[in-house]
Structure formats: structure tokens, C-alpha cells
Steps between C-alpha positions, in 0.01 A plus 500: 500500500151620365400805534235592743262795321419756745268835520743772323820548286620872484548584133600862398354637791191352556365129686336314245368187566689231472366319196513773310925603547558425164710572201477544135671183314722808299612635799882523468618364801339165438670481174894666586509427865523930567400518867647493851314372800575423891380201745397658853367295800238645770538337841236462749627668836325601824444821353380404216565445174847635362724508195856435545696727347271677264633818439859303435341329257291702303847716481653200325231493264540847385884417514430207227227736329797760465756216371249439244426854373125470596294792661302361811187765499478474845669621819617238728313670784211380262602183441592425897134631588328294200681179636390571838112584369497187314627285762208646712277470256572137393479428901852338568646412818849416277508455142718525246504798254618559172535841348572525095557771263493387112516657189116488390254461239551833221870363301660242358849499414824450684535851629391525826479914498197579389302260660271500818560407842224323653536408892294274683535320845352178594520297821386139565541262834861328439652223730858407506659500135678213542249309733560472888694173478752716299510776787523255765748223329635686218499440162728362236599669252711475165756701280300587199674519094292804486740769575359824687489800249790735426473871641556563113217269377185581758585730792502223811441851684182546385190258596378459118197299400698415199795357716350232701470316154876385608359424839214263412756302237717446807232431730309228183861316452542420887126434606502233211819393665326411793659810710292820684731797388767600240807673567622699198855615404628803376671521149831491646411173724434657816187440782250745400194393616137286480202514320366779714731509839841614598725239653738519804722273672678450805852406501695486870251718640498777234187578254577548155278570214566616129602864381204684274787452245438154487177570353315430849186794559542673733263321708294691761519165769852477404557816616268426826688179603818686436391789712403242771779323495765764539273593821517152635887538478535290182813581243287552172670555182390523136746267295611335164370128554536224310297178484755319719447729763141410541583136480740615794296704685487428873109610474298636203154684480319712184279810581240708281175644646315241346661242630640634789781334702524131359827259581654288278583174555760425158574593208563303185448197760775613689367543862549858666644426858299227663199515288280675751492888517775674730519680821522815311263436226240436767577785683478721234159363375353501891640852533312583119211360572459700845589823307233455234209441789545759705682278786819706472492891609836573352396494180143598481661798275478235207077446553340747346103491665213426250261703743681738740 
């Protein structure tokens, strides 16, 4: 999806306008990948404008920052205030937003230590990742021969610029394919995850997702749906899965804040279920959706207020 330009990007603790956010061409990052970065959604709600789950997020960030030895010069007080600003600033209603810290312009070289941390934040306007026919039908979706990276290799822990290289081959090989999403495989053959989403599955009623140890991030709307579920009385476990169970699965749906809560519909042309998106999937992507808004009271602890 192209980018809409809009007034500001934060950079280093300032708005500049937006056609001016740039980068030297020797800046590190762009040549050795050194960077971590998060994908945040603002909802429009009665009370206006809020970000779900801000403060969890930009704690993961610093959490990937730390994993890769960088120093983010900022508090995340400042960082949670300069997202809100911006989003104000840049007049949203809902957006998405997409904070980044990267080793900057100043070295060159493989070590990372004695380089500079730049930080900027952008938002833009952002439908549904995976287009509405995907949320409403579900998608289909296929095993790719790109295996997910080892904990070893590139911490899966840790939202790296760098990393998603082994993201977009996965996601290139299927879309030429002729499918809408990639699952990837650990090293050791089991379910890790997508491109950019956490799976689950229902089996006889229960929800079941894989461990962090299968390489999966930690997702922040896998740990949302999870949360939910337990409340609606669901059995939710993290597990060791293997492709056959998805081709098994009773129901199947992927989750990411920038795609949200999408069904799938089969994998590796094997059809999940009936084809159409379960009673529980549905459910859980209703109950989402009302949660993000502002339409559900229980958890208006996870909106954090862009004014107020």
C-alpha cells in the first residue's frame, strides 16, 4: 500500500516536516540492517482518538533495543507523549504508527557500539493489511521453504529492521504463488509463525498458539486475544505445532496489530474446517474490534487517550 505523506514525522525530538525525514545514504542501518522498530494502531473511539496499547509497546521496543545492545536516548515517557503529539499533530482519527530506532549516519563497520541511535516516529492512514475480503472470508495461506530464524542466528525476540529480510523472502515466494500470507517454520520443523502475525488455532474447543520458543514474537494482539479468550472461558494454551495440525485445525485465524484479527481459510490448499471463519474466530475478532473502539468498558485500560 502507498504511503500517504502527512504534516510531521518526529525525528530525534523534534516534528519536521514530512518531506524532509530523511537519511544520509551512509547511515548504518540502511547498509547492516542495525535497528528495531514497532507497528502501533490508533483507533477512533467516542472519546476520541486512542492508541491501543502504547505504553506495552513502546516497552517492547526498548526490550528489542536492549536485546540489541543499543542505547535509546529517550525515556519512554518521552516516546509515549511524542507518539501521542504527533498523532495530534498529523490530525488522525486512527492511524497506524511506526516508531524506529537505527544506528545512524557517523560509522561504518560491523560494530554496532559506537554508533548513534537515531529515533523517529511516523504515522500514516492504514486500512486492513490483508484487505477486508481477507478479514471477512479469510485468507489462504501457504507453508513457506523459508524457515523462520534461529534464536542463535537473529533474536526472533527482538523486532529488528534487519530481520524482516526473512519475512519479505517468505512473503515474495507465496504472493508469486498466488497465496495472501506465508507461514514460516522453525529450524526444528515446528509452526512458528507469518510474515508479520502470530497464528492460533482451535482444536475441540481449545485455542492454541505457538511457544516464543518456536521463534513466534511475542506478539502484543497475541497476547490481547489470549487475554480475551481466557475471559470468555476459552482453554488457551501455547503449544509445539506442526504443519499437520493446521491442516487439522477445527478453525484457524493469524493476528498482528497490523493486520489485526484475520481467518484463514487453508493452508497449503488444504481447507481449515469448512472454509469460512469459525464461531470462535469470529467471536474473537467482533470482541477485538469492540475493544480497540472504545465499545467495550472492560478493557478501556488498553486505550491510552491522545487528548485527555
Amino acid at each position: 500500500m502507498p504511503i500517504q505523506a502527512m504534516k510531521y514525522v518526529w525525528m530525534n525530538g523534534e516534528l519536521v516536516p514530512f518531506e524532509d525525514a530523511n537519511v544520509h545514504v551512509l547511515t548504518h542501518a540502511l547498509h547492516y540492517g542495525y535497528g528495531v522498530f514497532e507497528g502501533i494502531r490508533a483507533y477512533e473511539t467516542p472519546q476520541g482518538s486512542a492508541i491501543f496499547r502504547l505504553t506495552d509497546h513502546i516497552n517492547r521496543f526498548y526490550e528489542s533495543a536492549k536485546i540489541l545492545m543499543m542505547e535509546i536516548p529517550y525515556t519512554a515517557t518521552e516516546l509515549i507523549e511524542a507518539t501521542k503529539r504527533l498523532v495530534d499533530e498529523n490530525g488522525h482519527a486512527s492511524c497506524y504508527i511506526r516508531p524506529i530506532a537505527y544506528l545512524g549516519y557517523g560509522e561504518m563497520g560491523l560494530n554496532p557500539l559506537t554508533g548513534k541511535t537515531d529515533v523517529a516516529i511516523a504515522t500514516w492512514p492504514w486500512g486492513a493489511y490483508l484487505g477486508e475480503e481477507g478479514l471477512a472470508r479469510g485468507i489462504r495461506a501457504k507453508i513457506s521453504s523459508f524457515k523462520r530464524h534461529d534464536p542463535n542466528i537473529i533474536p526472533p525476540a527482538a523486532k529488528t529492521t534487519g530481520g524482516y529480510i526473512n519475512s519479505a523472502l517468505a512473503k515474495a515466494e507465496v504472493i508469486k504463488a498466488g497465496y495472501d500470507e506465508a507461514i514460516m517454520l522453525s529450524g526444528q520443523g515446528n509452526v512458528s509463525e507469518c510474515t508479520g502475525e502470530n497464528i492460533f488455532i482451535v482444536k475441540n474447543g481449545m485455542l492454541l498458539t505457538p511457544s516464543d520458543a518456536s521463534g513466534a514474537l511475542s506478539g502484543i494482539t497475541r497476547k490481547t486475544i489470549t487475554q480475551v479468550a481466557k475471559d470468555m472461558g476459552i482453554e488457551t494454551h501455547e503449544a509445539q505445532l506442526l504443519r499437520t495440525d493446521l491442516y487439522l485445525a477445527d478453525e484457524m485465524f493469524i493476528t498482528g496489530t497490523a493486520a489485526e484479527v484475520v481467518p484463514v481459510s487453508s493452508v497449503d490448499d488444504r481447507v481449515i474446517g469448512t472454509g469460512e471463519p469459525g464461531k470462535i474466530s469470529k467471536e474473537l475478532q467482533r470482541r477485538y474490534f469492540q475493544i480497540v473502539t472504545g465499545s467495550d468498558p472492560a478493557y478501556d485500560h488498553w486505550l491510552e487517550y491522545v487528548k485527555g
